[in-house]
C-alpha positions as protocol buffer text, in pm:
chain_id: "A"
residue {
  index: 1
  type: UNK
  ca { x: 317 y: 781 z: -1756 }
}
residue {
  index: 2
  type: UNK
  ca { x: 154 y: 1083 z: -1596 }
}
residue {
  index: 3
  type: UNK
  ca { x: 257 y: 1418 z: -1747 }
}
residue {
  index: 4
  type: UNK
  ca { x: 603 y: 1189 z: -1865 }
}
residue {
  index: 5
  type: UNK
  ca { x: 659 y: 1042 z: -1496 }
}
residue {
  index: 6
  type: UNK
  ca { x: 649 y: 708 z: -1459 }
}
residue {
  index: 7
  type: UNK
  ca { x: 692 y: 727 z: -1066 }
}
residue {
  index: 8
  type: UNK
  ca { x: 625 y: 1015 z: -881 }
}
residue {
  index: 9
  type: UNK
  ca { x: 228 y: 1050 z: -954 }
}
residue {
  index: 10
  type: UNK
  ca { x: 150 y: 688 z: -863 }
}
residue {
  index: 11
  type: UNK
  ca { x: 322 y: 739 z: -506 }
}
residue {
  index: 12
  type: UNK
  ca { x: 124 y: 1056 z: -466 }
}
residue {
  index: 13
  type: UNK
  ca { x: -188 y: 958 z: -592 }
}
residue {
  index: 14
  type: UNK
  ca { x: -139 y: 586 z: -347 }
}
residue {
  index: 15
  type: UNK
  ca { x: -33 y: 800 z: -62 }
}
residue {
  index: 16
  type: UNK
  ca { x: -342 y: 1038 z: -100 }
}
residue {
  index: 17
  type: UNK
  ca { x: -530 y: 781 z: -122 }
}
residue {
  index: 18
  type: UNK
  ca { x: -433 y: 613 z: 185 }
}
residue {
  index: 19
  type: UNK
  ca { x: -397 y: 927 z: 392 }
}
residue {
  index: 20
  type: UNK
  ca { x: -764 y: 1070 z: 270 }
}
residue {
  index: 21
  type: UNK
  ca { x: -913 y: 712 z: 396 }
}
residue {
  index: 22
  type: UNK
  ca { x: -795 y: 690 z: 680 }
}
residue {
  index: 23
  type: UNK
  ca { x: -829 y: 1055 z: 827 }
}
residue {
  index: 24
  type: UNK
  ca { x: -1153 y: 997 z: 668 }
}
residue {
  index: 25
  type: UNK
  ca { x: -1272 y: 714 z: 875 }
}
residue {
  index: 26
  type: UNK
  ca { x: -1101 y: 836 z: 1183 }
}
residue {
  index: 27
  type: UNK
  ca { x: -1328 y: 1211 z: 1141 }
}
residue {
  index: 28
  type: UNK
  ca { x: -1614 y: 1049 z: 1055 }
}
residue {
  index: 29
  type: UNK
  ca { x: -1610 y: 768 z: 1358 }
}
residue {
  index: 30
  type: UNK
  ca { x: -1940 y: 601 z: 1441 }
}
residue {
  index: 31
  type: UNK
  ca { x: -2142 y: 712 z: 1233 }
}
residue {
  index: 32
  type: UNK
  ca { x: -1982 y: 549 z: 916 }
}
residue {
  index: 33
  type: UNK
  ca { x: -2249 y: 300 z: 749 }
}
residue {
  index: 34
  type: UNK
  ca { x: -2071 y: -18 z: 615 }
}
residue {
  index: 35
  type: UNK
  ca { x: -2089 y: 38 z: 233 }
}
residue {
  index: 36
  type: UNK
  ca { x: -1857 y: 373 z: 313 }
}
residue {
  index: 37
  type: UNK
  ca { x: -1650 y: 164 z: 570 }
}
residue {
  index: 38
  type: UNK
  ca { x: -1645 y: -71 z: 245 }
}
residue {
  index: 39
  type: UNK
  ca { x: -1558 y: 215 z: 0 }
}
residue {
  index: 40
  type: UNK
  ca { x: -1243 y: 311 z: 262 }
}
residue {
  index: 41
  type: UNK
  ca { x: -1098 y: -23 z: 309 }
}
residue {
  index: 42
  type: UNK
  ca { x: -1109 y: 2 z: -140 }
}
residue {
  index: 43
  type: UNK
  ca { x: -919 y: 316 z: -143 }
}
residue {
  index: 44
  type: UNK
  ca { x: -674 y: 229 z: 147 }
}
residue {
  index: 45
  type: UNK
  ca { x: -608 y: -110 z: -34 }
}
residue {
  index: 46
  type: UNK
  ca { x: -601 y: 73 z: -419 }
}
residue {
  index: 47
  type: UNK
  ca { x: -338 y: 328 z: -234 }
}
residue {
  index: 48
  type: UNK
  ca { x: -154 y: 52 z: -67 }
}
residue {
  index: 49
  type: UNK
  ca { x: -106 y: -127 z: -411 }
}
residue {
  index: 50
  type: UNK
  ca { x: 33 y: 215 z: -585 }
}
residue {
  index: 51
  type: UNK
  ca { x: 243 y: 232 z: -327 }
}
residue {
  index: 52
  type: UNK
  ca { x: 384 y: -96 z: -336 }
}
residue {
  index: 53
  type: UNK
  ca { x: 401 y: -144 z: -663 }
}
residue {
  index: 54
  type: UNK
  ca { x: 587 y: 133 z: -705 }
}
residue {
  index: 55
  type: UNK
  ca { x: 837 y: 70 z: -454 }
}
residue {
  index: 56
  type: UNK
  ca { x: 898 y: -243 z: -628 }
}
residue {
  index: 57
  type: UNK
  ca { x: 998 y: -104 z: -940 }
}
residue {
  index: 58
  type: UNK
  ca { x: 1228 y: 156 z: -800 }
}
residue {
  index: 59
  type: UNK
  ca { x: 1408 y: -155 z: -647 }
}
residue {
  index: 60
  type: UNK
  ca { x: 1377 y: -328 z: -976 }
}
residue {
  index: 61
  type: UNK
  ca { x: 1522 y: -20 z: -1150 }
}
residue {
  index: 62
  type: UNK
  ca { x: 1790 y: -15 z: -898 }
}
residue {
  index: 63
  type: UNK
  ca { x: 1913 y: -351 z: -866 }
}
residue {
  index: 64
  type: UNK
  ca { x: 2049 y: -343 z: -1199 }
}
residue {
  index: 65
  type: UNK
  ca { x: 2351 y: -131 z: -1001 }
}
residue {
  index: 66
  type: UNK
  ca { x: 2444 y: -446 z: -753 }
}
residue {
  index: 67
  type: UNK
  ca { x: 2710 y: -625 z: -880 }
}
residue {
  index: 68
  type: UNK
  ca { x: 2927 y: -899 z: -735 }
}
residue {
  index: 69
  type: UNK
  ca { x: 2821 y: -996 z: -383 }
}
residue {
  index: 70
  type: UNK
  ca { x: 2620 y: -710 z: -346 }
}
residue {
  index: 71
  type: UNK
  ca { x: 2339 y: -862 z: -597 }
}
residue {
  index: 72
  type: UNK
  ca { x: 2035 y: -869 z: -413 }
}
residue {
  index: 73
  type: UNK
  ca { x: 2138 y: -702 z: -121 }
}
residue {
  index: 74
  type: UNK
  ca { x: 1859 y: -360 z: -219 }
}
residue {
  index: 75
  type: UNK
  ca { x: 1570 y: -602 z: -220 }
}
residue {
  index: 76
  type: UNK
  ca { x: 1683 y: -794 z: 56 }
}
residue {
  index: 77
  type: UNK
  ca { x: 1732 y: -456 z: 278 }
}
residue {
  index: 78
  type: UNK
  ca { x: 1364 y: -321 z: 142 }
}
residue {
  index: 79
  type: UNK
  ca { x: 1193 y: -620 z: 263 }
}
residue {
  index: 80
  type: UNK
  ca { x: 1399 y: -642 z: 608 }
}
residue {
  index: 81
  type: UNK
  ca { x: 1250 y: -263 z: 629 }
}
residue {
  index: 82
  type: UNK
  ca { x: 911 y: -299 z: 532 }
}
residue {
  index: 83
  type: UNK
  ca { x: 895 y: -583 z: 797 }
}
residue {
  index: 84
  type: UNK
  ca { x: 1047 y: -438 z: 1022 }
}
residue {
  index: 85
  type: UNK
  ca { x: 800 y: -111 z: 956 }
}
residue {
  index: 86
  type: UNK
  ca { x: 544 y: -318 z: 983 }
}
residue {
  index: 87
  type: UNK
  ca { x: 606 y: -498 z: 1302 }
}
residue {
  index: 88
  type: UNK
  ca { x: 644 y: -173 z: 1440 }
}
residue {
  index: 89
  type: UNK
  ca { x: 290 y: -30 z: 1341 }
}
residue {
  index: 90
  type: UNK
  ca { x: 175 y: -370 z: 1462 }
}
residue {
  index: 91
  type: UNK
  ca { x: 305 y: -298 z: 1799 }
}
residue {
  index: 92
  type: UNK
  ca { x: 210 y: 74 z: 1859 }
}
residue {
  index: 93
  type: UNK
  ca { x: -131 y: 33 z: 1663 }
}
residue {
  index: 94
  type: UNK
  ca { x: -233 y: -196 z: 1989 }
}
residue {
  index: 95
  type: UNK
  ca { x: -5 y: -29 z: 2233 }
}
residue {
  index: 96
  type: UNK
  ca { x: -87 y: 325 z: 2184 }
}
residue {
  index: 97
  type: UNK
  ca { x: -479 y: 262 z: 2258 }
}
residue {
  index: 98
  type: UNK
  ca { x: -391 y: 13 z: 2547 }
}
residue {
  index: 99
  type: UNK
  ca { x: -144 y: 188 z: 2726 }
}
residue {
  index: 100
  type: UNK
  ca { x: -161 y: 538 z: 2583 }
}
residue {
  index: 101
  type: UNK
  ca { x: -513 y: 560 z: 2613 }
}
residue {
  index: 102
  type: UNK
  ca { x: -560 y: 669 z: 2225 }
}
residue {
  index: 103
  type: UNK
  ca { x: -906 y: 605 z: 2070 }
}
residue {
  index: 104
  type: UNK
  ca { x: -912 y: 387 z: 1770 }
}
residue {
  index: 105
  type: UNK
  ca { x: -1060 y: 686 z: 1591 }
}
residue {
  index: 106
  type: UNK
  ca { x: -765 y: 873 z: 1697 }
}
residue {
  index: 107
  type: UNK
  ca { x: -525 y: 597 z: 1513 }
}
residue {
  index: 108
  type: UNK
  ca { x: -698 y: 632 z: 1217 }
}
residue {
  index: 109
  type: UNK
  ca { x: -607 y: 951 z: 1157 }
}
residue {
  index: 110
  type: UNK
  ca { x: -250 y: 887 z: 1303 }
}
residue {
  index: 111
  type: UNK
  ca { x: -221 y: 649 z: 1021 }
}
residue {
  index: 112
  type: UNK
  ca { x: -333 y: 893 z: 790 }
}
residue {
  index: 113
  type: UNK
  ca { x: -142 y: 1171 z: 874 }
}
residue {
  index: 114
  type: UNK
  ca { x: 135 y: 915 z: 831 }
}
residue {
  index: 115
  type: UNK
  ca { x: 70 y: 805 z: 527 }
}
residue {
  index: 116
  type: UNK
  ca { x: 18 y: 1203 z: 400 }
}
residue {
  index: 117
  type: UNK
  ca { x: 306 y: 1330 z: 564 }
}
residue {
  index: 118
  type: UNK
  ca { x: 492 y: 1101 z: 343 }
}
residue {
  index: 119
  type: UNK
  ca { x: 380 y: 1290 z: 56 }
}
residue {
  index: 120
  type: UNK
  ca { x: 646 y: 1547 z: 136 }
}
residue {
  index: 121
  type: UNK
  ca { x: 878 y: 1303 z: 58 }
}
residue {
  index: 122
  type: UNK
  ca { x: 786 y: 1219 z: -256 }
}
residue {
  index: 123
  type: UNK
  ca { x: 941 y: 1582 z: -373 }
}
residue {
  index: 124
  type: UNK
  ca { x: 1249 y: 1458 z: -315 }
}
residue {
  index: 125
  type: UNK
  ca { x: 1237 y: 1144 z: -527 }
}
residue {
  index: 126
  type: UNK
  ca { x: 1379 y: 1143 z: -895 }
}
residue {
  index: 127
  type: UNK
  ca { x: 1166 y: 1004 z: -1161 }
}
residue {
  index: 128
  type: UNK
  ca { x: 1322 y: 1063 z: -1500 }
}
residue {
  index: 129
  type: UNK
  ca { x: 1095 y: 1226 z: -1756 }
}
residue {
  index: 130
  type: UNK
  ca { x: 998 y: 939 z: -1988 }
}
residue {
  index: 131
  type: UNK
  ca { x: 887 y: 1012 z: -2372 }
}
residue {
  index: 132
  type: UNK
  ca { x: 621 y: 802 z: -2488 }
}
residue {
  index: 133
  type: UNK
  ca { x: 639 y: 627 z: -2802 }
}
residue {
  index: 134
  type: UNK
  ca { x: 338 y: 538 z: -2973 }
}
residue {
  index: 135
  type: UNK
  ca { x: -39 y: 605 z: -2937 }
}
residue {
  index: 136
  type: UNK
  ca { x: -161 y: 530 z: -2578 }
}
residue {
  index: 137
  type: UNK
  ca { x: -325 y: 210 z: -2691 }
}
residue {
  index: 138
  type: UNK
  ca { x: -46 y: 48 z: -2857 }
}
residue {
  index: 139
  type: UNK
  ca { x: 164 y: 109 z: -2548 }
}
residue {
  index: 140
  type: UNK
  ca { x: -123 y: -26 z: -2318 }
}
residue {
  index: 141
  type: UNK
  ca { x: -148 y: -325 z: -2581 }
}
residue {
  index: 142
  type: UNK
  ca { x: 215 y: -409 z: -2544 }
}
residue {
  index: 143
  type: UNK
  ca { x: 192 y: -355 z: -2196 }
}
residue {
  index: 144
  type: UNK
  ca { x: -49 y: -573 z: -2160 }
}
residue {
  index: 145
  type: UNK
  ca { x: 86 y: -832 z: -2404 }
}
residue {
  index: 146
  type: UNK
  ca { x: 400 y: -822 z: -2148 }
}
residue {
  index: 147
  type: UNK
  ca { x: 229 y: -892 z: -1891 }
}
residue {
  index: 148
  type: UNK
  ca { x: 19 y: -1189 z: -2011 }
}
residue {
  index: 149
  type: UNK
  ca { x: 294 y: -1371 z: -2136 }
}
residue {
  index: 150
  type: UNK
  ca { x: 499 y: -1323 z: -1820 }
}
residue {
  index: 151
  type: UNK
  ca { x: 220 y: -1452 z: -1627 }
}
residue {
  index: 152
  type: UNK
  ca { x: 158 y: -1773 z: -1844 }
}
residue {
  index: 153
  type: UNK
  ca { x: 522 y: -1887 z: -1751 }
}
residue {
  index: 154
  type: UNK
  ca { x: 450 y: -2171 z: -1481 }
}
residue {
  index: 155
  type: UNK
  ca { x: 792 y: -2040 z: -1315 }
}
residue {
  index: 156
  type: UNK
  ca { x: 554 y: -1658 z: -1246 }
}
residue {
  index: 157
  type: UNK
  ca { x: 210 y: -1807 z: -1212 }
}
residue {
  index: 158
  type: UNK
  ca { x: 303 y: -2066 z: -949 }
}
residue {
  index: 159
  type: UNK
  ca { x: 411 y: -1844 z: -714 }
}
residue {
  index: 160
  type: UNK
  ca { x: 205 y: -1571 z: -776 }
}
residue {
  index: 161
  type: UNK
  ca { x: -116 y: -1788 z: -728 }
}
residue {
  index: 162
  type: UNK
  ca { x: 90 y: -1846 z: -390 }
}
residue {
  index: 163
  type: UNK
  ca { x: 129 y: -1483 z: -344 }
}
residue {
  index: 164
  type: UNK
  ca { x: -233 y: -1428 z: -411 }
}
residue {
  index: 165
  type: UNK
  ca { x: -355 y: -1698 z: -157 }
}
residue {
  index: 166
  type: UNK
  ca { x: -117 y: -1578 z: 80 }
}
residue {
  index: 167
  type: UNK
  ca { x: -236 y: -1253 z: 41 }
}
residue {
  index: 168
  type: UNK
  ca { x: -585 y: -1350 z: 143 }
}
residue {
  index: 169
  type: UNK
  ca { x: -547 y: -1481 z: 467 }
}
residue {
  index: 170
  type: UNK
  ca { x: -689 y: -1328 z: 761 }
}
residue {
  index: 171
  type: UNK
  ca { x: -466 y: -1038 z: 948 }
}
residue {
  index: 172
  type: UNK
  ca { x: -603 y: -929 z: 1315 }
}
residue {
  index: 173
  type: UNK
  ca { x: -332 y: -730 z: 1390 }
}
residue {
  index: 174
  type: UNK
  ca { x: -373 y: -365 z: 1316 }
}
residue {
  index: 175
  type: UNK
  ca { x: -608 y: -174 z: 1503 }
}
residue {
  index: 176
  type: UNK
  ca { x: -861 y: -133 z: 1238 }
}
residue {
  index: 177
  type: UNK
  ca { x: -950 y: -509 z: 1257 }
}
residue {
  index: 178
  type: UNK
  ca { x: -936 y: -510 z: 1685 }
}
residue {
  index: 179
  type: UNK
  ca { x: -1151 y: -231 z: 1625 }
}
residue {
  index: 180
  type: UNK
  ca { x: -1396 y: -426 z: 1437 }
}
residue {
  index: 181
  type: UNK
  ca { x: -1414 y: -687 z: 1679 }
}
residue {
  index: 182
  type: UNK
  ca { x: -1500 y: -500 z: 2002 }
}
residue {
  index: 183
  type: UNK
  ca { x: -1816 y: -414 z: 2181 }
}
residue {
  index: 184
  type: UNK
  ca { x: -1883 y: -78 z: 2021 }
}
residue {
  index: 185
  type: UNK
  ca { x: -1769 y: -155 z: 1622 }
}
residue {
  index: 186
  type: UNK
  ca { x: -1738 y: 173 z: 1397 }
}
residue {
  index: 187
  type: UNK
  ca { x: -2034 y: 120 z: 1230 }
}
residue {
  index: 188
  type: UNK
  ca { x: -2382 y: -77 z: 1328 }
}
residue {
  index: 189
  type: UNK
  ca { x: -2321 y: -400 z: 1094 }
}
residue {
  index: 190
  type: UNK
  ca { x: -2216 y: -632 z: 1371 }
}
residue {
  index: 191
  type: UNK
  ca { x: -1912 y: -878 z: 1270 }
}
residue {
  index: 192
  type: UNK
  ca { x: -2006 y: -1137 z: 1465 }
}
């Protein structure tokens, strides 16, 4: 916990994160050299994982509320919206600088904005203040203790190895990774 929120600082610190990299990239344009381009895709990754890791525990925290028929349902909806979300960013990310005539620069900080903008939201989220119990290493200790022996169960690892691998593969379909790809890339190192 973060000043006794378990919630709330993680989703602003992934969201800054995000947002910062992004608008960063999109300002900068050109003239970025590839260790920074490197450093940005770290921070928008590190910001998407606070993000989503957080999201999935407020569904966790939630689900416990389902009853009946309705068990599963939250998670079920999330995932129908983050798809959904996503397949609609896929869409305008290589419609807008088709059709629109945006520059790729230009949807960087689009997707930036986005992702800060989102930040006002995060005000209206309730994350119960949580006491600590413990020195901070005992907690991470346990914490950690938690999570090793939930990953040792071959019912976790198995699908989180598939997870992992799926996680991996290839994506071409954001802008970022068109962008890469084209005759005039962001920054000199050539992909090819």
């Amino acid at each position: 916990p973060i000043c006794g929120k378990r919630r709330l600082p993680y989703l602003i610190m992934g969201f800054a994160l995000q947002g910062a990299a992004w608008v960063s990239v999109g300002i900068v344009g050109d003239s970025i050299s590839f260790p920074l381009l490197a450093l940005q895709q770290f921070c928008t990754t590190m910001g998407q994982v606070l993000v989503g890791v957080m999201c999935d525990t407020l569904i966790v925290e939630n689900v416990k509320y389902e009853s009946g028929t309705q068990v599963g349902r939250l998670q079920t909806n999330c995932q129908l919206m983050f798809a959904a979300g996503g397949l609609l960013g896929t869409l305008l990310s290589g419609w807008l600088p088709q059709y629109a005539h945006f520059s790729y620069t230009l949807m960087f900080v689009i997707t930036g904005a986005s992702k800060l903008v989102l930040l006002l939201l995060v005000v209206f989220l309730h994350d119960p203040t949580w006491k600590r119990e413990g020195t901070i290493g005992e907690s991470a200790s346990a914490t950690w203790g938690g999570v090793w022996e939930s990953m040792s169960l071959i019912r976790v690892l198995k699908p989180l190895i598939f997870i992992f691998a799926f996680a991996m593969m290839p994506n071409n379909s954001d802008a970022f990774n068109t962008y890469l790809i084209q005759d005039h890339p962001i920054c000199a190192w050539n992909a090819a």
